[in-house]
MARVOBA-222879 format. One record per residue (C-alpha): residue in one letter; residue number from 1; x, y, z. Coordinates in nm, 4 decimals. Example, Ala and Ser with C-alpha at 12.3 -4.5 7.8 and 13.67 -1.06 7.14 Angstrom:
2
r | k | east | north | up
A | 1 | 1.2300 | -0.4500 | 0.7800 $
S | 2 | 1.3670 | -0.1060 | 0.7140 $
# end
This chain:
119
r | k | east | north | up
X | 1 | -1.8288 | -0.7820 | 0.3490 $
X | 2 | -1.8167 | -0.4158 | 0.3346 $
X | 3 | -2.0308 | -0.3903 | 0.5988 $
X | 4 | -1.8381 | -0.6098 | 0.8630 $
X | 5 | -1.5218 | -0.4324 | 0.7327 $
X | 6 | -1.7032 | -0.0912 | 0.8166 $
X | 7 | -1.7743 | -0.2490 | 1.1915 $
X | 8 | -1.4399 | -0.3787 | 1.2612 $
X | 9 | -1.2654 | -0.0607 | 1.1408 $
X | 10 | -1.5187 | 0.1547 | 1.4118 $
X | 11 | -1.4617 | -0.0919 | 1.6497 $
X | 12 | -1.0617 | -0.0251 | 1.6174 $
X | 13 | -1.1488 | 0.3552 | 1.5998 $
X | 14 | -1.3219 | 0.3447 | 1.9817 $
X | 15 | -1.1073 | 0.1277 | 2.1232 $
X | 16 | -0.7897 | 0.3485 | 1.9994 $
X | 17 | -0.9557 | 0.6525 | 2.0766 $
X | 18 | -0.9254 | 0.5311 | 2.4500 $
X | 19 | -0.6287 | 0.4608 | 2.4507 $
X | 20 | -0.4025 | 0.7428 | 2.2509 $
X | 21 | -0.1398 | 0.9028 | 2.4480 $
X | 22 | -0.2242 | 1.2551 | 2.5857 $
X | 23 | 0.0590 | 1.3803 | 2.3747 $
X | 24 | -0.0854 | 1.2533 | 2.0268 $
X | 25 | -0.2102 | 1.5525 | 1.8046 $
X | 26 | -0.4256 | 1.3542 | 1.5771 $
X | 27 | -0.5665 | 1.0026 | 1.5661 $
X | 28 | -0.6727 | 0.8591 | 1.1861 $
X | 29 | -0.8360 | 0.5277 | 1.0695 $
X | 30 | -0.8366 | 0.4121 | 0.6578 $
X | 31 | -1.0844 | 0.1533 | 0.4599 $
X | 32 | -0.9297 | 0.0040 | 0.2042 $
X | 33 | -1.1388 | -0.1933 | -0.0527 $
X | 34 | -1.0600 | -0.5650 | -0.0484 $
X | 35 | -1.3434 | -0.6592 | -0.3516 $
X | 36 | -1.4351 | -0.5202 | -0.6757 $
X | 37 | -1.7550 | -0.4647 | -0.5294 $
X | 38 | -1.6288 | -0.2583 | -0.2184 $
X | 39 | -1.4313 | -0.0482 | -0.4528 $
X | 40 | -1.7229 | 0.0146 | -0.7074 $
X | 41 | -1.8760 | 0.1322 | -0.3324 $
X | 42 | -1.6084 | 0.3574 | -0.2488 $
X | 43 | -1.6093 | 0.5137 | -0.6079 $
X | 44 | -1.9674 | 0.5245 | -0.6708 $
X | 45 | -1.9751 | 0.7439 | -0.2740 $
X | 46 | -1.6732 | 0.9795 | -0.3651 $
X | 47 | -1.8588 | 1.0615 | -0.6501 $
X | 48 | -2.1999 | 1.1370 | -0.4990 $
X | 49 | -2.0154 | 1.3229 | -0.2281 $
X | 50 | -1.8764 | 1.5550 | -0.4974 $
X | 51 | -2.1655 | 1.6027 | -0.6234 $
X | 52 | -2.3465 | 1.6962 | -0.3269 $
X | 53 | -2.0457 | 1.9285 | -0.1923 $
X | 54 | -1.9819 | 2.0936 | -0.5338 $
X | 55 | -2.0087 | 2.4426 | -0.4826 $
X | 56 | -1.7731 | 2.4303 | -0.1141 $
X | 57 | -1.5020 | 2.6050 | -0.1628 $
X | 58 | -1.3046 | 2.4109 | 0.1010 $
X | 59 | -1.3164 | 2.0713 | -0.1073 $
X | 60 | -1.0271 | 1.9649 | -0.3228 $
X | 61 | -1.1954 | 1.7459 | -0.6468 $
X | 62 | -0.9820 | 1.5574 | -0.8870 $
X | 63 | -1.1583 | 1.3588 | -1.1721 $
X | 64 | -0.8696 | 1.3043 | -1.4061 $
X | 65 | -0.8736 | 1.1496 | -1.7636 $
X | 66 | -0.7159 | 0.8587 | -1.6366 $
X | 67 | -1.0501 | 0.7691 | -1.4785 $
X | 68 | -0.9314 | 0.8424 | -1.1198 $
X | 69 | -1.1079 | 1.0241 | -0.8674 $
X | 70 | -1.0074 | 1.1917 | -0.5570 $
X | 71 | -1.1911 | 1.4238 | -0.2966 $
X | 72 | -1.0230 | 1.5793 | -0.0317 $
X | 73 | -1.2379 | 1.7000 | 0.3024 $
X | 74 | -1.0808 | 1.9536 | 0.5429 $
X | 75 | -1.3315 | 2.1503 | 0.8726 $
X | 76 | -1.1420 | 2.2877 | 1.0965 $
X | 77 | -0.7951 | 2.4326 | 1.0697 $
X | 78 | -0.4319 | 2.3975 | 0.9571 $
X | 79 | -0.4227 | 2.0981 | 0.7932 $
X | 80 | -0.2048 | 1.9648 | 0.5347 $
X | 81 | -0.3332 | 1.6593 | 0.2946 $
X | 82 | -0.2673 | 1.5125 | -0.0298 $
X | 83 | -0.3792 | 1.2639 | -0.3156 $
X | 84 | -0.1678 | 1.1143 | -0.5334 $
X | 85 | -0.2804 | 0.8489 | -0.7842 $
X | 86 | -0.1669 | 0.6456 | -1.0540 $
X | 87 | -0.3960 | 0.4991 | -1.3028 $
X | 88 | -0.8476 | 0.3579 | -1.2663 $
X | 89 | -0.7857 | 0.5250 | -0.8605 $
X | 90 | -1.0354 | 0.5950 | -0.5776 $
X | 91 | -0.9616 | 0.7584 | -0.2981 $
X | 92 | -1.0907 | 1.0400 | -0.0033 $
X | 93 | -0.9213 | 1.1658 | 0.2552 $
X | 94 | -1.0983 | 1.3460 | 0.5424 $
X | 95 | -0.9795 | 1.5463 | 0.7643 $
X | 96 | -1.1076 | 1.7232 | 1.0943 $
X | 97 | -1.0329 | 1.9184 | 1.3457 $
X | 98 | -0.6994 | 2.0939 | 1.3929 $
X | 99 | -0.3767 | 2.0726 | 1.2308 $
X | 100 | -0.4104 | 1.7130 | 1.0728 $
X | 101 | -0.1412 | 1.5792 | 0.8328 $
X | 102 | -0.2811 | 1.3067 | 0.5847 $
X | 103 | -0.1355 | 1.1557 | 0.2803 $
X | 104 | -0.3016 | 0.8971 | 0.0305 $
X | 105 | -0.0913 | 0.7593 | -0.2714 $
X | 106 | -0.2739 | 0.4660 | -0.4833 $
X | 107 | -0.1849 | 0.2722 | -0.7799 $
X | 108 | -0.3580 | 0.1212 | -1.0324 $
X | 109 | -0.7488 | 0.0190 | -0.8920 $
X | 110 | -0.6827 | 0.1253 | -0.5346 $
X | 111 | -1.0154 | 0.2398 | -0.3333 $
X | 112 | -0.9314 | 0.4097 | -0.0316 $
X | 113 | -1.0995 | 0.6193 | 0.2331 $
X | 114 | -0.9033 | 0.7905 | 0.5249 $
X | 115 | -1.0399 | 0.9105 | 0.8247 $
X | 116 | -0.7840 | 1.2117 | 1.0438 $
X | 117 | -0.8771 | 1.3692 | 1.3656 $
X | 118 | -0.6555 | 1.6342 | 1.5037 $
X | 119 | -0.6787 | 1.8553 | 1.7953 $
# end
């Protein structure tokens, strides 16, 4: 499942990459866990990801008591991002390029990746 979601959602990616507007600034795609499994996924890669980018300086990492955890991802410059989560959470938001604006808010459970490129 996670796997045909991951297709889909690229497939959507290319296909709107050819097709944004010369006057768009950024373009941005999101998975959003549909299964316990796919969230346990999502969760199980934020956390490996902090652990591999620990010592960056540029990485915003969250792991609250509530058992949430959050990673924020910015190369590139000016951009402006934000987490905000409510109870067992799960969520990364990535950002590249320049001058990206990306906002994740979860509740309860919620596994969510978000994908922003800017130029």
């Amino acid at each position: 499942m996670f796997k045909k979601t991951f297709t889909a959602l690229a497939l959507v990616a290319a296909t709107a990459a050819t097709t944004v507007p010369v006057a768009a600034q950024q373009i941005s795609f999101g998975i959003n866990a549909q299964t316990q499994e796919e969230a346990d996924l999502i969760r199980g890669g934020l956390v490996l990801f902090q652990i591999a980018n620990g010592a960056d300086p540029v990485e915003t990492l969250q792991q609250a008591a509530n058992g949430s955890v959050g990673v924020i991802h910015q190369e590139g410059n000016g951009h402006n991002g934000s987490i905000a989560q409510n109870g067992n959470a799960a969520g990364g938001v990535f950002q590249f390029g320049e001058n990206t604006d990306a906002h994740l808010v979860q509740g309860n459970g919620d596994a969510d990746l978000t994908f922003v490129f800017g130029w």
